[in-house]
N, C-alpha and C positions, 0 to 999 in steps of 0.2 A: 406428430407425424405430418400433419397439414401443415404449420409454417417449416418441415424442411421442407416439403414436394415444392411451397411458395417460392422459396431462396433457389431451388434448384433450376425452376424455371427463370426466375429474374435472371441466375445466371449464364442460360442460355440463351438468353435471349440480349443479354451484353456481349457476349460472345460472336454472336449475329450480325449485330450492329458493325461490331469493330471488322470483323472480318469483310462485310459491304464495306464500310467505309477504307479499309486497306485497297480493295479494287479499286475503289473510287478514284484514289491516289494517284495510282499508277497508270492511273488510262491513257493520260495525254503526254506525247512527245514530244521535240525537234528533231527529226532525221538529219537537217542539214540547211545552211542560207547558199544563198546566192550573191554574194559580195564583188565587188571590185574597186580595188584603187581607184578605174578609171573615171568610177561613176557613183560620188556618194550623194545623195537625194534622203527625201526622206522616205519614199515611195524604195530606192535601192535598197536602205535597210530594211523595208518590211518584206523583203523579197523569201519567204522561206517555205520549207514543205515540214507539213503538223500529222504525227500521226497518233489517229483516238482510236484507240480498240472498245471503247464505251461506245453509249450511248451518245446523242446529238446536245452539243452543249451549248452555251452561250458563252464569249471568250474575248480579251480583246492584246494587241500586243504591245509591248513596249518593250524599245531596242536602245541601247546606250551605244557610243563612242568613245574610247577615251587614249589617250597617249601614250607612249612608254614609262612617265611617270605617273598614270594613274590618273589624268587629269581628265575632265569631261569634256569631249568634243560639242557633242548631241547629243539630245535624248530625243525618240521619237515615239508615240501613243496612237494606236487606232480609234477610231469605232468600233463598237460591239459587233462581231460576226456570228456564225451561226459555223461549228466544227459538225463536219458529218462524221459518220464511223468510217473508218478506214483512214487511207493517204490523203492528206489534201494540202493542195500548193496554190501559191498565195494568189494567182488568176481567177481560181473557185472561189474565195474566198469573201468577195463582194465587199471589202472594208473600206473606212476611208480613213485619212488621216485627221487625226480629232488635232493633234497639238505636237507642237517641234517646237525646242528649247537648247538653243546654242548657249556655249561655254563662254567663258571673257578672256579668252586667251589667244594669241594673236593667229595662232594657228586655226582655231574656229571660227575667227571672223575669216581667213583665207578660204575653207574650206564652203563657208557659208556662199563664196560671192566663184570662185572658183569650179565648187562640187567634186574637188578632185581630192585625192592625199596628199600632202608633201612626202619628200622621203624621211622612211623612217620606220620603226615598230609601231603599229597601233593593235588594239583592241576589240574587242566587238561582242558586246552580250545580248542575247534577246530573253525576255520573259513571257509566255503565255499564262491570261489572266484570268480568272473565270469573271461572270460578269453575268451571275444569276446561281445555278448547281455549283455548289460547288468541288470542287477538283483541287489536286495539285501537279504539276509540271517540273521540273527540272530545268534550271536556267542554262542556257546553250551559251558557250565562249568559246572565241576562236581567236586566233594572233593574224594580222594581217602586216604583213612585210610590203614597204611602196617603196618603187626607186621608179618612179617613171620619169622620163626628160629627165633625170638628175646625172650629175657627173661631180666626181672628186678626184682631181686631177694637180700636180705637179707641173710647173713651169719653168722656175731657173734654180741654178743649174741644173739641164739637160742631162738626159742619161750619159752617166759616164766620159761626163764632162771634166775636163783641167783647168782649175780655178788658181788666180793668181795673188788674192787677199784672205788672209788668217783669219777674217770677219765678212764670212760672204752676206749675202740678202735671199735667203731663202725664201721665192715666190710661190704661191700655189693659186688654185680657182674653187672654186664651188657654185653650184648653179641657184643657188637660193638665198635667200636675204637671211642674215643672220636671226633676226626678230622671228623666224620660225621653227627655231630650235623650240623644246619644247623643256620643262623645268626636269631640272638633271642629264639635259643634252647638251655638248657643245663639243670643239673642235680640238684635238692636239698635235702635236709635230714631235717627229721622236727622231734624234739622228743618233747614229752609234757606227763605232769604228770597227769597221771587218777586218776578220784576217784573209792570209792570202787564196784559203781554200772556198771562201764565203761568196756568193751573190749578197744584194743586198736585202730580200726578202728575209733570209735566215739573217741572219745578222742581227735586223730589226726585232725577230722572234725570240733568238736566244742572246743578244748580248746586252750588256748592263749598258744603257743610254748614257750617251756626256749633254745631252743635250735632250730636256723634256719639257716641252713648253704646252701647259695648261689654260683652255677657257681663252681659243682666240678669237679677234675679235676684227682682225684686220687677214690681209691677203699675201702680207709682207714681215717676214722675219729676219733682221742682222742677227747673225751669230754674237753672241755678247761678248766685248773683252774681256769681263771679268771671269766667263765659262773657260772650261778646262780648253788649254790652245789646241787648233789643229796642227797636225805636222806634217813639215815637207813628207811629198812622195806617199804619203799616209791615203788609202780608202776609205770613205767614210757611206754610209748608206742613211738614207731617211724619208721618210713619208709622213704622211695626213691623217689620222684616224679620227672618226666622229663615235664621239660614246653618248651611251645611257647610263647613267646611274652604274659607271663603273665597268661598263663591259661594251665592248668594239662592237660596232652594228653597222659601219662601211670603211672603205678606207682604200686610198689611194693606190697605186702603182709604187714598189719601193724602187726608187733608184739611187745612184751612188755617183759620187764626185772625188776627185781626186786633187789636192795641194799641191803645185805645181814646184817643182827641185828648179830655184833659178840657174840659170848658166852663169860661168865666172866671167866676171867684170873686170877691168882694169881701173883706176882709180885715174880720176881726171888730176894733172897736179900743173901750174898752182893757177889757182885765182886770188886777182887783187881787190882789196878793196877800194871801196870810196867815201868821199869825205859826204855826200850825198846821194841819195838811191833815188833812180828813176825806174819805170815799169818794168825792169827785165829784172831776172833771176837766173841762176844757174841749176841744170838737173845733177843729183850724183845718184848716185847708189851704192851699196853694200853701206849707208848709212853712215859714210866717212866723208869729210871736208879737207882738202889740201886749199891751205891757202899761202900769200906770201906779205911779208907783212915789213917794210921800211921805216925802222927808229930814224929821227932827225939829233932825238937828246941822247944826254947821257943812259945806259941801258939799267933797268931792274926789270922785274919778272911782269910778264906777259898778262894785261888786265884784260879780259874777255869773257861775254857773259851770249849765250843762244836763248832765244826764245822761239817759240811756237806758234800760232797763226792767230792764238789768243793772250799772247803776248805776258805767257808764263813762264818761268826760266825751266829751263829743261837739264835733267844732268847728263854730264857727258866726258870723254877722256881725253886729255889735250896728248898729241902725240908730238915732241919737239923733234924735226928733223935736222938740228943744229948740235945736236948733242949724240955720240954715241949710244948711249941708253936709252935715249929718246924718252925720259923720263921727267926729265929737268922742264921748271912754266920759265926757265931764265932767257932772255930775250938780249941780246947784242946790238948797237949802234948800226945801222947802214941796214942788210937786207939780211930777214928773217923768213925761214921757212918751217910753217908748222899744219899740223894738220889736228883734226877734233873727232872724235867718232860718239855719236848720239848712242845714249845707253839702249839698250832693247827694251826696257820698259816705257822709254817716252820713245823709242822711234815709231812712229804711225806715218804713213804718207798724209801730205800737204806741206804747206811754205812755213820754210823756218826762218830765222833774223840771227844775222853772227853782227856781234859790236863788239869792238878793242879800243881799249882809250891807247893813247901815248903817255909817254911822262907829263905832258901837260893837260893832260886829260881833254887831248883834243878828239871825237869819233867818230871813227873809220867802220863802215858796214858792206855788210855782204849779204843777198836773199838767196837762197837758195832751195830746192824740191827737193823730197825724198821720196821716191818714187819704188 
């Protein structure tokens, strides 16, 4: 009978224990900080209101910093304070800062010598500590979104602009040094082709990109030759977007440009050549050459070879205007008129080089622009 009465008490009085020490627990809060992008200090993160439904504790705090990818800005540590019962915000609070510990990352050396955010997602946890009784607290986080002085912005071509080259140079801006992205952040450019019911926003939204450029690094994008071609008279829309770790977190203004339908040309006909080239050149367009060409010897077939401004042969289709078919490379004594049209896969603008031998393999040249 004596050692149950014993156990029975032991176990009320475990029972005891546990149940003060549950209170205990739960005494101490974070209602809430006081933060700003505008203003990060180590003094701005310790900025917060503490609420102790206990008794008067001993405490001290430590607030972290850290990126969109988790990365540690700062950490910052008080001095021991003294929590009374009730609300208390950090003026009452009489701390000081015991120790501040920046990150190695370029962005917390910025911040260090700046005090401000860059733009972007960041982080923010505080912990109160005990620092004598002890207690436990609930670690406080919160997401802090900065776009202060920041701009992500679109340059050439202009909204709804008429572009004249199948390889524009897609310009944009950004107001920040790339070296303060943060790890799993960087820049992309997305362009895609609307239909006719589309702005360019939608477009960018729902249509399958011809054009997705990842992790940039510069201000300046050509359209690649080797990317799917633009087409005459064809809409196209595109913008900027800065990600984290896989998800859009700003991004430009979408706008859209349009591939210009040339007007019809008339063909220039004929140019002669010479037995030597001096500084001038001829312009053509629609990517055809008329030229006219005087055998002295007996005739065989037309020897003629173009090159391009790197002095690579380029294919292309000789058009004979001495022959009904205009099919024939056969070439006639006295005066020949032939023209050449540059395939669409080597015609790019800049200077081309036309050269024909004679039967004595004398040569006659021509520079010419395709414009």
């Amino acid at each position: 009978m004596e050692k149950t009465l014993n156990y029975f008490k032991i176990t009320c009085l475990l029972c005891i224990l546990t149940c003060s020490f549950s209170a205990i627990k739960a005494q101490v809060s974070i209602v809430n900080a006081n933060i700003s992008a505008y203003n990060i200090s180590p003094n701005s993160l310790s900025d917060v209101n503490i609420l102790n439904t206990g008794k008067s504790v001993q405490a001290t705090l430590q607030t972290s910093l850290y990126n969109s990818s988790h990365e540690l800005i700062m950490t910052v540590t008080t001095s021991p304070f003294t929590l009374q019962n009730g609300l208390n915000n950090s003026s009452s609070l009489r701390y000081t800062i015991a120790g501040t510990q920046y990150g190695s990352t370029n962005q917390a050396e910025y911040i260090k010598k700046a005090h401000v955010l860059p733009s972007g997602l960041f982080s923010y946890c505080i912990k109160v500590l005990p620092a004598g009784t002890y207690f436990e607290a609930e670690e406080y986080c919160q997401e802090i979104e900065s776009d202060i002085s920041t701009f992500l912005l679109l340059v050439n071509p202009s909204d709804k602009d008429t572009i004249d080259t199948p390889n524009p140079n897609l310009i944009w801006n950004h107001s920040e040094p790339f070296n303060l992205l943060g790890s799993g952040e960087s820049f992309r450019m997305v362009v895609a082709e609307l239909s006719a019911d589309q702005n360019a926003e939608a477009g960018i939204n729902v249509n399958t990109p011809i054009l997705l450029k990842n992790n940039l690094r510069e201000h300046m994008v050509s359209y690649p030759v080797n990317n799917k071609a633009l087409v005459l008279g064809k809409r196209y829309g595109w913008q900027v977007q800065q990600m984290s770790n896989g998800r859009i977190i700003n991004k430009s203004e979408a706008w859209e440009f349009t591939l210009r339908i040339p007007r019809h040309t008339t063909d220039i006909k004929y140019f002669t050549l010479q037995r030597k080239l001096d500084g001038g050149f001829y312009t053509i367009e629609n990517n055809r050459l008329f030229f006219r060409f005087d055998e002295e010897y007996t005739s065989n077939k037309l020897n003629y070879s173009v090159y391009n401004s790197k002095m690579e042969k380029v294919k292309t289709t000789l058009i004979n205007e001495n022959q009904k078919d205009g099919n024939s490379d056969t070439k006639n004594s006295g005066h020949n008129r032939f023209g050449i049209e540059i395939s669409e896969l080597d015609a790019t603008e800049g200077l081309y080089l036309l050269e024909v031998s004679n039967e004595k393999n004398e040569k006659f040249m021509l520079r010419f622009l395709i414009k």
